[in-house]
C-alpha positions as CSV (number, residue, x, y, z in Angstrom):
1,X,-71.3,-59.9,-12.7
2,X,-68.2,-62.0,-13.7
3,X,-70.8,-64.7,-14.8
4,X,-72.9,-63.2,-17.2
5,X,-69.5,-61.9,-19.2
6,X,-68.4,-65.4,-18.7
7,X,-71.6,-66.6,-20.1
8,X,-71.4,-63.9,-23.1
9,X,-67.7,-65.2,-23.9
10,X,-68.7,-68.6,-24.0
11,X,-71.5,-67.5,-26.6
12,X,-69.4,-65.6,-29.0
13,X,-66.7,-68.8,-29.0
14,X,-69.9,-71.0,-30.5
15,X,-72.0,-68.4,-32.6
16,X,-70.8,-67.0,-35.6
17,X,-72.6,-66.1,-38.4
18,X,-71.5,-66.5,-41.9
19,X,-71.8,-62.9,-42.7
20,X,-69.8,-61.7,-39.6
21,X,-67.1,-64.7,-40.7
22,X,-66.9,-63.3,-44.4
23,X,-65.9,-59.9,-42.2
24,X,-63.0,-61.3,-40.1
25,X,-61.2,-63.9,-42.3
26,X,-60.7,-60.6,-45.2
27,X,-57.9,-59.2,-43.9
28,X,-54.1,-58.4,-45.3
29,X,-51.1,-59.6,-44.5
30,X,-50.6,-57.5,-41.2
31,X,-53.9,-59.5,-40.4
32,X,-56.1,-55.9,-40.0
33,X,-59.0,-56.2,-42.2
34,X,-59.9,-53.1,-44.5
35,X,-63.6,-53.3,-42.5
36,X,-64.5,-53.3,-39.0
37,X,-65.4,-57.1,-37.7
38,X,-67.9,-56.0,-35.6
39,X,-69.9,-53.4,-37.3
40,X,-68.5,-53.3,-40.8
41,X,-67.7,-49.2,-41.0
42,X,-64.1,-48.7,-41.9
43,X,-61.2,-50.1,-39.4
44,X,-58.3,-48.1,-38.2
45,X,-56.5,-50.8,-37.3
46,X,-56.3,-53.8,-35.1
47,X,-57.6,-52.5,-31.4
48,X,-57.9,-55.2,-28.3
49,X,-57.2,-58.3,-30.6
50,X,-59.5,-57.3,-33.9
51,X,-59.8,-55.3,-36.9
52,X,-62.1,-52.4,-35.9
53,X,-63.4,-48.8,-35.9
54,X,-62.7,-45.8,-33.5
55,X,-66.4,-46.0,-32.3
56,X,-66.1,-49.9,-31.6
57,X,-62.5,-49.4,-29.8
58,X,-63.9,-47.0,-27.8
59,X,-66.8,-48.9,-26.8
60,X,-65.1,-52.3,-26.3
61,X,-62.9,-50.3,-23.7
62,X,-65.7,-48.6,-21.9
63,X,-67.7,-51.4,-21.4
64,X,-64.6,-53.8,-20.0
65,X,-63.4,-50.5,-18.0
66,X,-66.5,-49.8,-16.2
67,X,-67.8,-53.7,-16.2
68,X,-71.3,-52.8,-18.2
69,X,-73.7,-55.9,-18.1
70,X,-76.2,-55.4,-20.8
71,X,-79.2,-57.0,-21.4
72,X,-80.6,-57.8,-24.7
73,X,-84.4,-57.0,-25.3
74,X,-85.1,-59.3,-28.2
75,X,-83.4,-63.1,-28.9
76,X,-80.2,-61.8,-28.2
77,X,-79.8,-62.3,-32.6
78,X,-79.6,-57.8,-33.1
79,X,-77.8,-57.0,-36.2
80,X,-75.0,-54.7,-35.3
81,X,-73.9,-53.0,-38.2
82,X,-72.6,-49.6,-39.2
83,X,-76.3,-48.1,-38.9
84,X,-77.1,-50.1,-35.8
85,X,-74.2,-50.6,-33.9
86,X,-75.6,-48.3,-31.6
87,X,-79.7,-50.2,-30.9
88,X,-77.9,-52.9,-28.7
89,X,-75.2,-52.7,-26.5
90,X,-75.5,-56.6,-25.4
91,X,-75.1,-58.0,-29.5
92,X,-72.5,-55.4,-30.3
93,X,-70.2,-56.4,-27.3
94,X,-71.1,-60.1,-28.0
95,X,-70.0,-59.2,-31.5
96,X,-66.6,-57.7,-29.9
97,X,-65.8,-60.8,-28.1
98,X,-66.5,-62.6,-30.7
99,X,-64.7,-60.7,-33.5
100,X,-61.5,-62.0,-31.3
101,X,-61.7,-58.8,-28.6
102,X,-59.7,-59.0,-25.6
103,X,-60.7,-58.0,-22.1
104,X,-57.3,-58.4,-20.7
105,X,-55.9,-56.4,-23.8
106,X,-57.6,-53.4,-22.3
107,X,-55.2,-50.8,-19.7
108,X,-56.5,-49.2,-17.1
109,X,-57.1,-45.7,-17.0
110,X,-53.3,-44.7,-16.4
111,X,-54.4,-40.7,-15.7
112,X,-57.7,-39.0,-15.6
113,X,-57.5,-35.5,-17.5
114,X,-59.4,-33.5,-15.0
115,X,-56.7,-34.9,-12.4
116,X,-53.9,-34.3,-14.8
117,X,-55.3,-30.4,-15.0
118,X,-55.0,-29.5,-11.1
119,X,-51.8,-31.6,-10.2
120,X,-50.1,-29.5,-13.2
121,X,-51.3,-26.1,-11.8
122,X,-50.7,-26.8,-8.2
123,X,-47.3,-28.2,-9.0
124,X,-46.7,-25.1,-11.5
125,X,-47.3,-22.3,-9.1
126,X,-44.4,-22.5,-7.0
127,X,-41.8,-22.5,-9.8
128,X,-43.8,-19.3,-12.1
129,X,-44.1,-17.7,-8.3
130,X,-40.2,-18.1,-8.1
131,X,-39.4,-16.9,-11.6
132,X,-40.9,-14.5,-11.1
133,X,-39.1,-13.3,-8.2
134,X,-35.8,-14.3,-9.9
135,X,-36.7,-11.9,-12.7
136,X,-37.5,-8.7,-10.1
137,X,-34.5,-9.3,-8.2
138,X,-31.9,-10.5,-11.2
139,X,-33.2,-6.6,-12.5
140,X,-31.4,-4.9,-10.0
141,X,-28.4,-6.2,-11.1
142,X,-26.8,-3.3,-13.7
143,X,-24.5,-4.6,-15.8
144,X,-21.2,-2.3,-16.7
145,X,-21.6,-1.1,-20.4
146,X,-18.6,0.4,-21.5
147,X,-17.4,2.7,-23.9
148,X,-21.1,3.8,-25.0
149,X,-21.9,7.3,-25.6
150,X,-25.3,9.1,-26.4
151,X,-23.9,9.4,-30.2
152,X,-24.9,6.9,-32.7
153,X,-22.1,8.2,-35.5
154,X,-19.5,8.3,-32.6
155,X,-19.7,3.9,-32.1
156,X,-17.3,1.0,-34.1
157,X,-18.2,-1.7,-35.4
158,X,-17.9,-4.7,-33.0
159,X,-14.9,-6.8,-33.1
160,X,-14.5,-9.9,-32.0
161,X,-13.1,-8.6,-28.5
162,X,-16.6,-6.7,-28.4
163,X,-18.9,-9.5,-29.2
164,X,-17.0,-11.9,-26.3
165,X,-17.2,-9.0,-23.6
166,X,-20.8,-8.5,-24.3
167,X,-21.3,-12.3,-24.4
168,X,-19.3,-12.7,-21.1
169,X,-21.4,-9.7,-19.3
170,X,-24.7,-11.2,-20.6
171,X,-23.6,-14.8,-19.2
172,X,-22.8,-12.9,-15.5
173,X,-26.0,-11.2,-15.3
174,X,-27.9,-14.9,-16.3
175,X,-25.7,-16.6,-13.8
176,X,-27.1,-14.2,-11.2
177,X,-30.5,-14.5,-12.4
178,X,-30.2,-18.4,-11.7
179,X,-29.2,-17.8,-8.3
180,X,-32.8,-16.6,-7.4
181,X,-34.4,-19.4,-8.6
182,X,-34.4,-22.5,-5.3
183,X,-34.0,-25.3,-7.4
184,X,-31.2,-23.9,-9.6
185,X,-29.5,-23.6,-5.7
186,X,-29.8,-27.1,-5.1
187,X,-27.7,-28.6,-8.2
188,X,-24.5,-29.5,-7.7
189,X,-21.5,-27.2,-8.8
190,X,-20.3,-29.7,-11.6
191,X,-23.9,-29.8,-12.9
């Protein structure tokens, strides 16, 4: 396995064409050419170690990812341009390499989505299960509302006095809410 990428390395360090060398030596000074090396569509930047497109990033990274051996079923000579980037997998990766691709620029696969999606929901459960509680106990608690009466012409204007007693009662009520939750429990007083 290790071989025949070996072998394909080896291959791109000693055949270049003079049509894929017109590709990577126009570049600007950030050294990220305007055009892919590999296929010639238009680069998004420098991915791996060269100057390409989304659809040759992506496949540079699969192939080195998954450790695809292709084959080539002609002289091993395919062009691999914008419209036939896709007719072999075996040029167009020898193209990568070539283009100045790096195997050991490629991460691994840090989180898979489909494992990201169940750790979240298992891991959520527990704390929306606890609000929730929090919320249908914290509603018992009545909070003291003073000097209101059933007429709307008979209230003042709050003064300052007002607005702090109301902001002091809402505070008490949240500080009881907080005690229903477990982890809110566990910090320390200071926190």
């Amino acid at each position: 396995m290790y071989g025949q990428l070996r072998e394909m390395m080896m291959l791109c360090l000693t055949d270049t064409s003079p049509s894929e060398g017109a590709n990577l030596n126009s570049s600007n000074s950030l050294g990220v050419s305007a055009l892919c090396a590999i296929c010639g569509d238009r680069a998004t930047g420098k991915h791996y170690g060269a100057s390409s497109c989304d659809g040759c990033k992506g496949f540079f990274r699969r192939s080195v990812r998954k450790n695809h051996m292709y084959s080539c079923r002609f002289s091993r000579q395919c062009v691999v341009d914008k419209d036939k980037r896709n007719q072999c997998r075996y040029c167009r990766l020898k193209k990568c390499f070539r283009a100045g691709m790096k195997k050991e620029a490629v991460q691994n696969e840090r989180d898979r989505i489909s494992t990201r999606r169940s750790s979240y929901e298992d891991s959520s459960l527990p704390s929306i299960n606890a609000l929730l509680q929090a919320e249908v106990l914290s509603q018992q608690i009545t909070s003291p509302i003073s000097g209101i009466n059933g007429d709307i012409r008979a209230k003042k204007i709050a003064n300052i006095t007002d607005v702090c007693e109301s902001m002091k009662e809402q505070l008490l009520v949240l500080v009881e809410w907080a005690k229903y939750i477990p982890a809110f429990c566990e910090l320390l007083l200071d926190d």
